[in-house]
C-alpha positions as CSV (number, residue, x, y, z in Angstrom):
1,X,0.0,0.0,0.0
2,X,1.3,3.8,-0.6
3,X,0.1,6.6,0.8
4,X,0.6,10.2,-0.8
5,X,0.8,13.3,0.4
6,X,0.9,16.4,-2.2
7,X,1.6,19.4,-1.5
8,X,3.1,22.9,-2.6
9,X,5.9,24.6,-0.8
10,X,5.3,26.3,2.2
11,X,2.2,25.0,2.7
12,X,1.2,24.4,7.0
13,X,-0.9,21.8,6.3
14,X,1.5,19.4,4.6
15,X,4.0,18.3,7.9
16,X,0.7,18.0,10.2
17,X,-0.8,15.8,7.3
18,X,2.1,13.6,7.1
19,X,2.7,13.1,10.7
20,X,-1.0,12.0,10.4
21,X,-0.6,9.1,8.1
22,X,2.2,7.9,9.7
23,X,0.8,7.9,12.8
24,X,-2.0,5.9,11.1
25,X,0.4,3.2,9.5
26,X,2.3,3.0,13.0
27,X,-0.5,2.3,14.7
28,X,-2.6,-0.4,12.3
29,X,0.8,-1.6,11.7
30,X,0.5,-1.5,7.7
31,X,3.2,-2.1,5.1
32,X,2.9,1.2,4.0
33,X,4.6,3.8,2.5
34,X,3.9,7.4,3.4
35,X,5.5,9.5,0.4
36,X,5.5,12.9,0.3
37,X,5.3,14.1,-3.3
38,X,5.4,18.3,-3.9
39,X,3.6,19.8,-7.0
40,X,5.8,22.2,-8.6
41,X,3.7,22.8,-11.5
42,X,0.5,22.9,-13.3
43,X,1.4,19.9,-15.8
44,X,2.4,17.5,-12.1
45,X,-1.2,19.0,-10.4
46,X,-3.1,17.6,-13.7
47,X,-1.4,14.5,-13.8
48,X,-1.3,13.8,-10.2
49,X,-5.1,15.3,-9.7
50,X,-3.9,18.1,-7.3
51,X,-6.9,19.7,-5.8
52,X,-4.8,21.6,-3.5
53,X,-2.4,21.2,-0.6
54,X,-2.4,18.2,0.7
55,X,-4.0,16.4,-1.3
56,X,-3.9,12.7,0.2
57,X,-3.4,9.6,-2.2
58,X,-3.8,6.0,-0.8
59,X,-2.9,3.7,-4.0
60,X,-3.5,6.7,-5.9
61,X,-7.0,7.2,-4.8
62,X,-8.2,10.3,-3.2
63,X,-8.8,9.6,0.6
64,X,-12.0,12.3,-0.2
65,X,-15.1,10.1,-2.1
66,X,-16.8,13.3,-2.9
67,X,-13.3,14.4,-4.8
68,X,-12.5,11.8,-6.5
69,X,-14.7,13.0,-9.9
70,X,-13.3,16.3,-9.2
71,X,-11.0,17.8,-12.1
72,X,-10.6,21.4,-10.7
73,X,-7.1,21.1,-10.3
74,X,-4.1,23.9,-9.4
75,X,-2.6,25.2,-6.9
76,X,-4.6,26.2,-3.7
77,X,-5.3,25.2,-0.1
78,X,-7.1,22.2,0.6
79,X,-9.6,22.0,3.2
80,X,-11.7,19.2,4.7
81,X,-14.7,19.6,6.7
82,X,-13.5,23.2,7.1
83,X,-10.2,22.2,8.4
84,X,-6.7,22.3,6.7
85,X,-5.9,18.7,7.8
86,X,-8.5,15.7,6.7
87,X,-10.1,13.9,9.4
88,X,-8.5,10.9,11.0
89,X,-11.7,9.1,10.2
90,X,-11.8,9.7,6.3
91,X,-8.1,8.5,6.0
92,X,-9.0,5.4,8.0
93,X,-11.5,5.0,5.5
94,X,-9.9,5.4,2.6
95,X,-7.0,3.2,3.8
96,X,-9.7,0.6,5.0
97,X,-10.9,0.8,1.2
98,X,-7.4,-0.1,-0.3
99,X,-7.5,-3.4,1.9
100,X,-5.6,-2.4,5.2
101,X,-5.7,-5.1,7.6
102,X,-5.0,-4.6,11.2
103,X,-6.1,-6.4,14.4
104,X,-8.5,-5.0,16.1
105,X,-10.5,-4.2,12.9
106,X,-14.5,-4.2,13.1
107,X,-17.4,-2.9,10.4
108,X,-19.0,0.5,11.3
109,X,-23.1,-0.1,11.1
110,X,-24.9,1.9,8.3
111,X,-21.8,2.1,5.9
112,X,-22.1,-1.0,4.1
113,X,-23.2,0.3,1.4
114,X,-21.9,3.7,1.2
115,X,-19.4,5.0,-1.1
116,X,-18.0,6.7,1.9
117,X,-16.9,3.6,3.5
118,X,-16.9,1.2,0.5
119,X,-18.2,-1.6,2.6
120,X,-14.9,-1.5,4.5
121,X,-13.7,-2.6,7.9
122,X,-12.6,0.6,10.1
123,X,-10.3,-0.1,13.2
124,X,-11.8,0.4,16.2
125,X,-10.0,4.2,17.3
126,X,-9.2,4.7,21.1
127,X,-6.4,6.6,21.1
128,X,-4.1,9.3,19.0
129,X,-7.3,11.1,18.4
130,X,-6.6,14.1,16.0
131,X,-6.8,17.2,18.3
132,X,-10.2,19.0,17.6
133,X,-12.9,21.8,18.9
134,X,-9.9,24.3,19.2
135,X,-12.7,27.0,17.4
136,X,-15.2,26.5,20.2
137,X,-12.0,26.9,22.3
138,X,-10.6,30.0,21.0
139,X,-14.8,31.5,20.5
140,X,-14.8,30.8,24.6
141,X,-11.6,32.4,25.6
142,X,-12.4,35.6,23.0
143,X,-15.7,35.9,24.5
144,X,-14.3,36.6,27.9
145,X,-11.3,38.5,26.6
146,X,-14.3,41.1,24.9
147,X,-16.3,41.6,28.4
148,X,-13.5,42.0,29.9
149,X,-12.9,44.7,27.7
150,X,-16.3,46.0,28.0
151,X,-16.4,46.4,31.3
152,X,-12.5,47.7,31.8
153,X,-14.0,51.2,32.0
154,X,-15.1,50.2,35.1
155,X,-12.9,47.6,36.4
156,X,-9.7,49.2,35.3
157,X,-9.8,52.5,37.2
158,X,-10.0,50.5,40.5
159,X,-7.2,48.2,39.4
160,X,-5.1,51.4,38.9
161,X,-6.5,52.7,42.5
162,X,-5.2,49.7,43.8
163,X,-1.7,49.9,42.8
164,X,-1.8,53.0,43.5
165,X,-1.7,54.8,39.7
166,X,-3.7,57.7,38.3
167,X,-7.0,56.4,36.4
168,X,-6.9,59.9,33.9
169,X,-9.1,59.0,31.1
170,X,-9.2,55.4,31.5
171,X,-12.6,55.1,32.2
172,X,-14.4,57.8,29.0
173,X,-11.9,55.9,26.8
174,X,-13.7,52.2,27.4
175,X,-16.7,53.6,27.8
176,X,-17.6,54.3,24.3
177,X,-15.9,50.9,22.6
178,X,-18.2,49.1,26.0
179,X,-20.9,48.1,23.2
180,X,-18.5,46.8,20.5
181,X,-16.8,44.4,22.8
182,X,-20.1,43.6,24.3
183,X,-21.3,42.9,20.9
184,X,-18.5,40.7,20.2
185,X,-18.6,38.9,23.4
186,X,-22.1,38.2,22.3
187,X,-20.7,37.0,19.0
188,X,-18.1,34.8,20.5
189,X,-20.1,32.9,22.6
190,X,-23.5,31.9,20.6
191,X,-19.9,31.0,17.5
192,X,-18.8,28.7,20.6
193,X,-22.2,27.2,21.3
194,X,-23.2,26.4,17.7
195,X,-19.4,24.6,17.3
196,X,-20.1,22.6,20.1
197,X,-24.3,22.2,20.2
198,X,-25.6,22.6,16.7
199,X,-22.7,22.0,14.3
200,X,-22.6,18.8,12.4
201,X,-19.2,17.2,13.0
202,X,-19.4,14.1,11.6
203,X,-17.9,13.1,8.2
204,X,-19.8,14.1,5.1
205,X,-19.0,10.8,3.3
206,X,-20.5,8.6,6.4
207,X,-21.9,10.5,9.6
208,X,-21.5,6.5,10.9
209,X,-17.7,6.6,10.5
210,X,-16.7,9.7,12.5
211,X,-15.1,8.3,15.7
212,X,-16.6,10.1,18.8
213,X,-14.5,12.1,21.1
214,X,-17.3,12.3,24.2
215,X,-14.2,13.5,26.8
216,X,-13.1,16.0,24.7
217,X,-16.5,17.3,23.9
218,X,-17.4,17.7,27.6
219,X,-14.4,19.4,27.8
220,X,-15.1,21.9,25.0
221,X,-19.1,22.4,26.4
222,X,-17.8,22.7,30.0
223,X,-15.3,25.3,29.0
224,X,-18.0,27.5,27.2
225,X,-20.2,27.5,30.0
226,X,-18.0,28.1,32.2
227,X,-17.0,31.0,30.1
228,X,-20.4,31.8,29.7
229,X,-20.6,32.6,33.4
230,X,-17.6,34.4,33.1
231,X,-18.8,36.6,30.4
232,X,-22.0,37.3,32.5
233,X,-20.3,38.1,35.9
234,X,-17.7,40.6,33.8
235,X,-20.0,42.5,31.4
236,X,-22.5,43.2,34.2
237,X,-19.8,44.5,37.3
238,X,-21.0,48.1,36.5
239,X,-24.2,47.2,37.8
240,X,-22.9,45.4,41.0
241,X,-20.1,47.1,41.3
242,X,-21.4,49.7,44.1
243,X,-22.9,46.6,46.4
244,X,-19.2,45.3,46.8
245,X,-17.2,48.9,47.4
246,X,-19.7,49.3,50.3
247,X,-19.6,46.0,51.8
248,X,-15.9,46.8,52.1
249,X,-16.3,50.2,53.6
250,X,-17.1,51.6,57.1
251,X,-20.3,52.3,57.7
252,X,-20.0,55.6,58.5
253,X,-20.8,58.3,56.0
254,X,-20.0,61.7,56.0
255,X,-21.5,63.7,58.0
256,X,-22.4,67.6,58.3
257,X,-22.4,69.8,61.5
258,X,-22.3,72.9,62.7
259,X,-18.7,73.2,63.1
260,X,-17.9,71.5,59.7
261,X,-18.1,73.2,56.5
262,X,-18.7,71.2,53.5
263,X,-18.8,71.7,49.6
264,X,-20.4,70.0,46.4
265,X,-18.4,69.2,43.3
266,X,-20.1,68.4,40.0
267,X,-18.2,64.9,39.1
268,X,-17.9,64.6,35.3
269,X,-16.8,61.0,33.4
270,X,-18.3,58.8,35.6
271,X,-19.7,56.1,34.1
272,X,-20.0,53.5,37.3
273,X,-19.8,53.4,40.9
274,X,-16.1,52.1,40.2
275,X,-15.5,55.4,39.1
276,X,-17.4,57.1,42.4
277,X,-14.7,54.9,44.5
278,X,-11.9,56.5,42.2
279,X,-13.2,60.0,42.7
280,X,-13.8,59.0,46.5
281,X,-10.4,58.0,47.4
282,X,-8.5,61.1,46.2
283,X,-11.1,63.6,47.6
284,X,-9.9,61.5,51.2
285,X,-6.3,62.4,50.0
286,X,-6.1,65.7,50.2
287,X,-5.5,67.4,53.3
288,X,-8.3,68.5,55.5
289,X,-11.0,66.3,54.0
290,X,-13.1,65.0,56.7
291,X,-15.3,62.5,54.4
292,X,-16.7,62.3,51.0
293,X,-20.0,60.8,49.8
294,X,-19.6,60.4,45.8
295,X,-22.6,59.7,43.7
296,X,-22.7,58.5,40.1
297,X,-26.2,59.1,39.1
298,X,-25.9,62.4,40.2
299,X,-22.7,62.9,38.9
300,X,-21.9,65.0,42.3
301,X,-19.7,64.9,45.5
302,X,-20.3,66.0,48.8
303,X,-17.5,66.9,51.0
304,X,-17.1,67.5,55.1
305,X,-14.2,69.6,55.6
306,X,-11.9,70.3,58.8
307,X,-12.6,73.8,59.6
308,X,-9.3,74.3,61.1
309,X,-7.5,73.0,58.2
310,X,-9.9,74.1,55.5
311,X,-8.7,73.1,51.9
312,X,-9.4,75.2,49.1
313,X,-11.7,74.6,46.2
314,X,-9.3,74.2,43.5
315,X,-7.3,71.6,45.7
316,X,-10.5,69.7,45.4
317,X,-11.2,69.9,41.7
318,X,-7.1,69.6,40.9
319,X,-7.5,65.8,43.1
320,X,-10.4,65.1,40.8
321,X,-8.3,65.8,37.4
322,X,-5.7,64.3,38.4
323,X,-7.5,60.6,38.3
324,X,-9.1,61.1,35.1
325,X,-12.6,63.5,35.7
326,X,-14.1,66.8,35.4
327,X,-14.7,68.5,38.5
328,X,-16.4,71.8,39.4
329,X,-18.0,73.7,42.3
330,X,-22.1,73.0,41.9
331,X,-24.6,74.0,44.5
332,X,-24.9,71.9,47.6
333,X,-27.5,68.9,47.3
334,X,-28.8,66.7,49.6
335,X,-27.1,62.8,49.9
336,X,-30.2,61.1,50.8
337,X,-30.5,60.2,47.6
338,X,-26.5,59.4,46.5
339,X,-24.9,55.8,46.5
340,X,-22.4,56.6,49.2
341,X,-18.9,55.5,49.3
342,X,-18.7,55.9,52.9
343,X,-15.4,56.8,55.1
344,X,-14.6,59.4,57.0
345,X,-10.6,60.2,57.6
346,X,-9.4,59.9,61.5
């Protein structure tokens, strides 16, 4: 028996191809011969009916029934089943066909009489299993990758709090791509579940030959839900996001008095509570800030001051700037109403 590989130079298909087949001969233990042939023109693509690289040959015989009255032939990529390798099940097949005999061997039901299997004996596969699902993969990991890009306009500025680095237009920037990436999240994930729910990945030629890979299936379906969860949690932290600063802060809110003057800054480029704890934390930086109750729906600030060590307006504003957000003195407002990020400085 021979087995043919043709390809064209530089093509990333041909190696993988080869180390297929050979892993197929090693393992049904065949006298076979795994050649590797390269098409260098269109006079060799004719004569050797090159429908693109690789093209697989066993005793001359395309590996692909559905090919095999093809005559479009040239110089092009070759895919099967939408992947630049062919399946370990259709070169079974085909190598079944040109009277392989291994131990081990046994018929697949319903492909007696087709064309696919040629009324062939398959070997029973359990291992070496060609690695697949990487799409439904890769769809999972993007999907989390864009929401966590869609929410970085929240998320990020309280990363950046944390280490200790300024926040200055962090949060406007990912604001305005948030509904791309949550649009591509969205994309991602229904890509992954209709790779790993609706797709049909069975071989054209035979759906009966197609050896199942049920671990690596759960795998894949696990992954996307658990990416699914992931993609859930991350796109909607703007909305939670307020619930967990104030679990994690005193609850003790600034507070006005007699003795303590306060002001009211108009908070501009807010687009979460994350950025309230942002704004919040460099208010209780400056000197002579008592406490700070930061709102984002109001898009305002109220501030306690120490009367004895006052700080002036601008101080105030130039804190706000300085982590990203427009600041300016408004009229003093009520809190009742504010989501709080309540501490008060010792």
């Amino acid at each position: 028996m021979k087995i043919q590989v043709l390809y064209f130079e530089g093509c990333p298909n041909h190696l993988p191809t080869v180390d297929l087949a050979r892993h197929v001969v090693a393992e049904l233990g065949l006298d076979a011969e795994v050649e590797e042939v390269e098409v260098t023109s269109g006079d060799d693509a004719a004569r050797l009916r090159f429908l693109g690289s690789p093209t697989v040959l066993v005793n001359g015989v395309d590996i692909q029934p559905s090919a095999r009255s093809r005559t479009d032939f040239g110089f092009s990529c070759r895919t099967y089943e939408g992947a630049g390798v062919p399946p370990r099940e259709m070169l079974l097949a085909a190598v079944a066909s040109a009277g392989g005999e291994a131990s081990g061997e046994v018929a697949p039901a319903g492909c007696e009489t087709n064309d696919g299997c040629a009324q062939a004996t398959v070997p029973q596969v359990t291992e070496l299993e060609m690695p697949s699902g990487r799409g439904g993969l890769w769809a999972a990991g993007g999907s989390v990758g864009s929401a966590l890009l869609a929410s970085a306009c929240c998320w990020v500025p309280l990363a950046l709090l944390a280490f200790g680095a300024s926040a200055a237009g962090i949060s406007a920037a990912f604001e305005k791509t948030r509904p791309l990436f949550l649009g591509v999240a969205a994309v991602l994930l229904g890509t992954g579940f209709y790779l790993n729910y609706f797709r049909n990945r069975t071989s054209a030629e035979c759906s009966t030959c197609a050896a199942p890979r049920p671990k690596l299936r759960r795998f894949n379906r696990a992954t996307l839900w658990v990416s699914t969860v992931v993609v859930l949690a991350v796109a909607l932290f703007p909305h939670y996001v307020a619930s967990l600063i104030a679990r994690g802060s005193p609850a003790v809110a600034a507070q006005t008095t007699a003795t303590a003057p306060t002001t009211t800054l108009r908070i501009g480029g807010m687009t979460c509570d994350g950025c309230a704890a942002v704004v919040h934390s460099a208010l209780m930086k400056v000197p002579g800030v008592r406490g700070a109750s930061v709102s984002y729906p109001q898009g305002r600030a109220l501030i306690t001051l120490d009367p004895d060590t006052q700080p002036s307006n601008e101080s105030l504003i130039v804190a706000v700037e300085k982590v990203g957000f427009q600041a300016g003195i408004a009229a003093a407002a009520s809190p009742s109403s504010e989501i709080v990020i309540p501490t008060e400085n010792k």
